[in-house]
Each structure stands twice: as C-alpha cells, then as structure tokens.
N, C-alpha and C positions, 0 to 999 in steps of 0.2 A: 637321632643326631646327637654327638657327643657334645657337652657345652666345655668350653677353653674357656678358662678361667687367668685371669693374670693376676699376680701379687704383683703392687707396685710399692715396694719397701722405699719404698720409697725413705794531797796536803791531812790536814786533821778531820778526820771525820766524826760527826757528829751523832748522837740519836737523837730524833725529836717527835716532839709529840704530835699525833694525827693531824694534819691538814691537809685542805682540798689541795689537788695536783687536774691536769688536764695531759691524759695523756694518749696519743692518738694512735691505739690498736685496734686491730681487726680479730673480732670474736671467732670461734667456730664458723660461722653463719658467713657465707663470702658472697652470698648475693646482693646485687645493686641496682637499680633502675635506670642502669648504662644501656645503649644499644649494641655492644661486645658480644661478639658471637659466644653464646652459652648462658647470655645475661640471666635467663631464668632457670640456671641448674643451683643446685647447691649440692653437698655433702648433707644430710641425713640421717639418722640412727637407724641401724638396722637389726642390733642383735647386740646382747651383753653376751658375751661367754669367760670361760675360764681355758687355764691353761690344758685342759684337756679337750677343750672345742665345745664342751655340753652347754646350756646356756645358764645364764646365770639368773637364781630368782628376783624378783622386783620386791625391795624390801616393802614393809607395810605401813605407809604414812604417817601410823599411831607411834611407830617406833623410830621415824627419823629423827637425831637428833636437832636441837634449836637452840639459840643464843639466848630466845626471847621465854622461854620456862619457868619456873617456880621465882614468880619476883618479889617474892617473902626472903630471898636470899641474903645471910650475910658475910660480907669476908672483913678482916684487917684493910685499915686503909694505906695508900700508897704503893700496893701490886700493879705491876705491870704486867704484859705479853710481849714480845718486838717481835720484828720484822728484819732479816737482813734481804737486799735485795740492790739492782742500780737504777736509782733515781736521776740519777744525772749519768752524761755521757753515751756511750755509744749503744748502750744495750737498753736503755730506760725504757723506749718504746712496749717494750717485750716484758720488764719486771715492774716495772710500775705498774701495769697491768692486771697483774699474776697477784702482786701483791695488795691491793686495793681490795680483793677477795675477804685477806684477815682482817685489815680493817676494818673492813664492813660488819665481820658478824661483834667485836669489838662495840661498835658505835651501837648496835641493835642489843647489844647486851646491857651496857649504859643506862638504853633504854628501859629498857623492863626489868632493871635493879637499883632502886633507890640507894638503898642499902648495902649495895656491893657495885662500888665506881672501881674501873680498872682505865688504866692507860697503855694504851697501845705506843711503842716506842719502835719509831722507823728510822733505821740504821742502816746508810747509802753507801755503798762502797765506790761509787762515782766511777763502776766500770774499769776499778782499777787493785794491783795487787796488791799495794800498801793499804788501798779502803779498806778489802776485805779483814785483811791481818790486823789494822787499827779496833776496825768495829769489833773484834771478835773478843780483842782484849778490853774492850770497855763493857760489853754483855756480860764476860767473866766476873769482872772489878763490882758488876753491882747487885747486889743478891737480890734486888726487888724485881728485876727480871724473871719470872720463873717459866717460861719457854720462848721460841723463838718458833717462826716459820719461817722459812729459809733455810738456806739461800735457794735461789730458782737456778742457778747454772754449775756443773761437775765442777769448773775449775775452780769457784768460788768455796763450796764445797770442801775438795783439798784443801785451800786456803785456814778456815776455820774451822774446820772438823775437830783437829786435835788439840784446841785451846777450850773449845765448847765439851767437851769428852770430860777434859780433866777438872773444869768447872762444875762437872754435873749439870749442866743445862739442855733440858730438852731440844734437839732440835728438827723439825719436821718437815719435809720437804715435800711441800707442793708439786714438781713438776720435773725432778732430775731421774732421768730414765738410766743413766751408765748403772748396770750391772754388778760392775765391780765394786759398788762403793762399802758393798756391807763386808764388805774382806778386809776392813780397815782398822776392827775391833773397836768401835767406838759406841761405848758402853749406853748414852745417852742419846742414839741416830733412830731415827725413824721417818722412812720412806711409805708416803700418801698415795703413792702409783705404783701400778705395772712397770717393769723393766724391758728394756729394750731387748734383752733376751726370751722374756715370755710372749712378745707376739708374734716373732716368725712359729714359736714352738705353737701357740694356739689355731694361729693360722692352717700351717699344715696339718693340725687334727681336725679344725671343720673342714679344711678342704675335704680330704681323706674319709672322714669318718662323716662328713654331714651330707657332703657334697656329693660324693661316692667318687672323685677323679682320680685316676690310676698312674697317668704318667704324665712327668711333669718337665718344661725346662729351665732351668736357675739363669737368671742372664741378672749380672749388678754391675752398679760403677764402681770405679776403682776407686773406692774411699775407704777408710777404717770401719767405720762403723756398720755402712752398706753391705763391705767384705763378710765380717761378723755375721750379720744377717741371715744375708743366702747362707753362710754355712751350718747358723742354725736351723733353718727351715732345710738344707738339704739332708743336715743328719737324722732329722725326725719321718721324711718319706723315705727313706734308705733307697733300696734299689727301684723304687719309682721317679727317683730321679734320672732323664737319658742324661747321659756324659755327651750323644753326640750333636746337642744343641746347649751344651752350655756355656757359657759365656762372660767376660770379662768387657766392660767396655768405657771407656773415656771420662773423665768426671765431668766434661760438659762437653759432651758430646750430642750432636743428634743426629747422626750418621748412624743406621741401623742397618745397611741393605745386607750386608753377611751374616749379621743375626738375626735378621725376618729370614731370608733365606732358609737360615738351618730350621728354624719354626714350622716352618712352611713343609721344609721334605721330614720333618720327624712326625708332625700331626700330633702334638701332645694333646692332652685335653687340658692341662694347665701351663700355663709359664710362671715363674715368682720371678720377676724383676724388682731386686733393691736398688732402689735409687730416690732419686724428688722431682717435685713436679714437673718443672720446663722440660726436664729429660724425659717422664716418662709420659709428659703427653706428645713429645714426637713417638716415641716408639709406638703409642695406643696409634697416633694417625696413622704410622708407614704399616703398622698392623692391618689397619682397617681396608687400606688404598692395597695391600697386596691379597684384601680377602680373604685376611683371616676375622673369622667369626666369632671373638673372645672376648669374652666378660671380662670385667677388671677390675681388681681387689690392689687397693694398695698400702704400705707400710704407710704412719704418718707421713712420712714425708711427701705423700702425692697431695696432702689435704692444704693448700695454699693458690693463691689466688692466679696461677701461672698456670694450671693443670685446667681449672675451669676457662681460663681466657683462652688458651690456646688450641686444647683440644674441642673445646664448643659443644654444638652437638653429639660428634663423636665421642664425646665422653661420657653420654648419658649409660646409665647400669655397669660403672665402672664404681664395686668397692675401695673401701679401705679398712684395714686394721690399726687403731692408736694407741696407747696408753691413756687418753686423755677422757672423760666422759662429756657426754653431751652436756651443755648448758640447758636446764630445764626452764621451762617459759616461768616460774614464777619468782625464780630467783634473777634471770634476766631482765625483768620487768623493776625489778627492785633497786638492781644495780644500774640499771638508766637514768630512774628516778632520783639517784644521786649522783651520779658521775654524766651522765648525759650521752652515751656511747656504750656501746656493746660490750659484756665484759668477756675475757680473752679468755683462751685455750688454757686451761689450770688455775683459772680463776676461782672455780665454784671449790678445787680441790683446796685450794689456799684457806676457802670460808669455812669448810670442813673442820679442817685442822685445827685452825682457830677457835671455832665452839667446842671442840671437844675440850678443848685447854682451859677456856673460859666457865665451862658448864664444872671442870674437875673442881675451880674455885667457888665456884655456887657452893656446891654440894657436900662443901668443908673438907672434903676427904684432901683437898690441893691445899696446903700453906707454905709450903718453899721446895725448892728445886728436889730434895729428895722424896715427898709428895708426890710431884709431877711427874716424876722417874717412875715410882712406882704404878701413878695412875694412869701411863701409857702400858707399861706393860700389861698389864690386870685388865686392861680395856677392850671390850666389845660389844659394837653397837653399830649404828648404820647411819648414813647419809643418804642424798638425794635418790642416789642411783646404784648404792654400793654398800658392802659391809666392811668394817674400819677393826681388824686385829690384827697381833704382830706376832712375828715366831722371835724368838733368843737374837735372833741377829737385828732385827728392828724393821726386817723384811713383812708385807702383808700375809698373811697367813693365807687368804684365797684372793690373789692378785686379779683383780678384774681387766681383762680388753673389751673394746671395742668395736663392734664391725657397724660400718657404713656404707652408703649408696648413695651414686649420684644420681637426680631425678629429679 
C-alpha cells in the first residue's frame, strides 16, 4: 500500500531595564487537561533535518553554549544587550514571549559573573510604526548597547534595519522567517532561524528522498506567503507534481469537495497543502470522511491550537515542518520557574542569541559594537538543538527545520 503523505504549509518610547512582565502565550506544547476532542494529542519532535532532507546531528552537550561558564569573567562596567520587540499593544502576547528568552540567559549570566554585570535594555515598540523607528534611533544614540535581539516581526524589521545597519549594531533575530530580508544589504543582520523558503525545499527532499513518494498534489490558500510556498515545494519535485489535482483555494475557506475529489481520482501518494490550522484540519477531516488514507505533514502554520481541537483524533500521525525548534525539557523547566508559564515558540532561539552575545563579552574578545560585528561573523558554535554560523549575508550557514508528529 502507497502511504499519502499531506504537507500542510500550512508616543516616546522608552528602553528599560529588565523587569518581571506576565504574559499569557502558548508554548510549542498545545495540550491541556480539556475534555476537547484530541485533548491528548500534541505536536512532537520527529526529526531535525537540513535543507537537503538528511537529518541533522545532535550537537554534543559538552559543546553547547551557556550564559552560566567561566565566572572568573571580566568586562567594563555599564555594557548592555537590548531587546526590540512589542510589549504593549496588540502583538505583546506573541513578543513578550519570544522575548523573555534574552532576558533570561541575561539574568543567568548576571548570575555566574560577579565581575562582569551587564543589563539587558528592553525597547517596546508598543505595536506600533513610530515605536519601532523611535527605539531604533535611541539603540543607535547609545554605544553601550553592543547588540540587540530583535525585532521578532518582518515589518518591524524594515522599520529599523537601516538605522541599526548604519549604527554598526548587531542585530539578531530570534523568530523572522521572510526570506527576503538578507537582500537588504545590512551589513550588521543576522538571522537565528530557517526561512520560510527552506522548509517547503526541505520538505520535498524528505518527502522524496526519505520517504520514497513519487507523485504529489499542491493545493494552498490564496495567501502571499502560502502562494510562495507551494511553489517552492513544487519547484523542487518538478514533474512529480500532477497539475490535474492542483489547486488554489479560499483563505478561509473549508469547502473542499472539488479538491478532495480531484485527490481522490489522481491517487497521489502525497498532497502539500500550504495553508494553517482551522483550514487545514477541515481539509484532513473531508480527506479522511471521503477515504482517503493520508499522513499529514504540515508547514508551521498547522502547529496551533485549532488544528488539534478540531481535527481531534483524525489528526493523530499528521506531520509538520517549522523553522522553529523544539523547546527542550531543561530549558522549559527553567523558564517556568521564573515566568510561571510555558515558554513560546522562538523563545529558546531568543536565549540562544543572547548567550552567544553575552558569552562574546566574557571572553574579552566583545568591547563595543565593532567587536560584536566581528564576533558574529567569526562565530561557530552550538545550541540546544542546533549549530549557530553565518555566511556573508548574515544567513545560517546550515539552516536547521524541523519535522513533527502528532501523537
């Protein structure tokens, strides 16, 4: 029996110095002790790979880096780190989250450096475009700044990209997947994550090359980025894609029956549908109800709380592919302990970031922003779950994804 496989591609602002926030996100981790059909599924780690499908090695404990290392350390006093992100306003939920990550490894360096105190400076753009632009010009103005993490969203991004560029300030981004940003020329960028271009292309090499599936059908919603997508993952199976099940469909739509149909009479052994969650657990359901028999792998966007409530059990051994890595149990354990809640999707990347920055100031080789320039690019080493180098453009040098399971 052939196994079908589905992708589901699915005023003045201030900086201030570290304090507690409460802020109420949802980690990785979406289960709950609801009686909601699928209460006891979750997303899962299944497989690191790279953009060729192969999997990726598990770095070796002794070499991951730490905040909390050589606390014989010393630096100049008055260095800081910041943070841009939105603390207030409509998006806080999401970057307060993300951001709480830098802090963290921050406060645990604190800790086990007597002799080298640094302050973390969190700088809110209040969700808004003057924030951004404000705070970009106050990280410039003050040279004790010597990197940022941040910002966590594209548009923000644009915003201060080209003031932090021409300041020489590091700036490292936790959690923005848009593609295009390193086409920007911004001499000082450096991106933490996979792009939203490397997981269709990874995708279709494990499918293809892990999985052994041969023909496939592309069905997305009509979004920008969904669009993109599929046509990354189509250009990479070339003529394993059938053209006569593929499909365009509604951006919240859950009307499926001419696209289960065409499914149905092509018999692919895969489908990649880009789209997100509520969409693509109706399409798993009308899949399942019209008998088709299909696994299902989906782009981040199936990995939220709609995809598990809705499709329920139907969704059990339904993948995904993310940019985002798994939250390891010892670092989620740490950040409860201080925040009292799970920490979010790019949160560990945030902590990442952060030590690397923090650790450059240990190690003397970091005393001001062109230091810090230097000591990103020169930089190779490893995290939780991942290795941290950069090519000329400030792109990862071997961008990690993610494959998951629900189960």
């Amino acid at each position: 029996m052939l196994l079908a496989l589905i992708i589901v591609v699915s005023g003045t602002v201030v900086g201030s110095e570290r304090s507690a926030r409460s802020i109420a996100v949802d980690g990785v981790r979406m289960r709950d002790s609801s009686t909601r059909p699928g209460a006891s599924l979750d997303f899962l780690p299944y497989a690191a790979i790279d953009t060729e499908g192969n999997d990726l090695p598990a770095p070796d404990p002794a070499t991951v880096a730490s905040p909390d290392l050589d606390p014989s350390a010393t630096c100049a006093p008055g260095l800081s780190i910041g943070s841009i992100a939105a603390m207030t306003g409509h998006d806080d939920w999401t970057e307060g989250g993300i951001i709480d990550g830098a802090a963290l490894a921050v406060d645990e360096f604190n800790a086990a450096h007597p002799h080298c105190q640094l302050t973390m400076r969190e700088f809110d753009t209040e969700s808004k475009d003057l924030g951004a632009a404000s705070v970009a010009g106050q990280i410039a103005a003050d040279s004790s700044i010597l990197g940022i993490v941040g910002p966590i969203g594209t548009h923000d991004v644009d915003l201060v990209g080209d003031t932090l560029s021409a300041a020489g300030v590091v700036f490292a981004l936790p959690s923005v997947t848009n593609p295009s940003l390193s086409n920007r020329k911004w001499t000082s960028f450096f991106r933490g994550v996979s792009t939203d271009a490397d997981t269709p292309v990874a995708a279709a090499r494990f499918m293809t090359r892990r999985m052994g599936l041969h023909k496939v059908c592309v069905v997305h919603q009509d979004l920008n980025e969904t669009t993109d997508v599929a046509a990354a993952f189509t250009k990479i199976v070339g003529p394993q894609a059938d053209r006569t099940c593929a499909a365009t469909v509604g951006w919240y739509t859950n009307l499926y029956g001419d696209t289960v149909a065409a499914i149905e009479e092509s018999a692919p052994d895969a489908v990649f549908f880009a789209g997100y969650g509520e969409q693509s657990a109706g399409l798993v359901t009308q899949l399942r109800s019209a008998g088709v028999g299909a696994a299902v792998v989906g782009w981040e966007g199936v990995m939220d709380i709609d995809f598990i409530q809705q499709a329920g059990q139907i969704g059990r051994g339904t993948y995904a592919v993310s940019t985002f890595q798994p939250i390891l149990g010892e670092f989620e354990a740490k950040f409860r302990q201080v925040h009292h809640r799970n920490p979010h999707r790019y949160t560990l990347e945030a902590y990442e970031l952060a030590t690397i920055m923090v650790n450059g100031i240990a190690s003397g080789r970091v005393v001001d922003r062109a230091s810090m320039l230097a000591y990103f690019r020169a930089y190779h080493g490893y995290g939780a779950a991942r290795e941290y180098s950069w090519n000329a453009n400030g792109e990862l040098a071997t961008p990690p994804v993610w494959m998951w399971a629900v189960s």
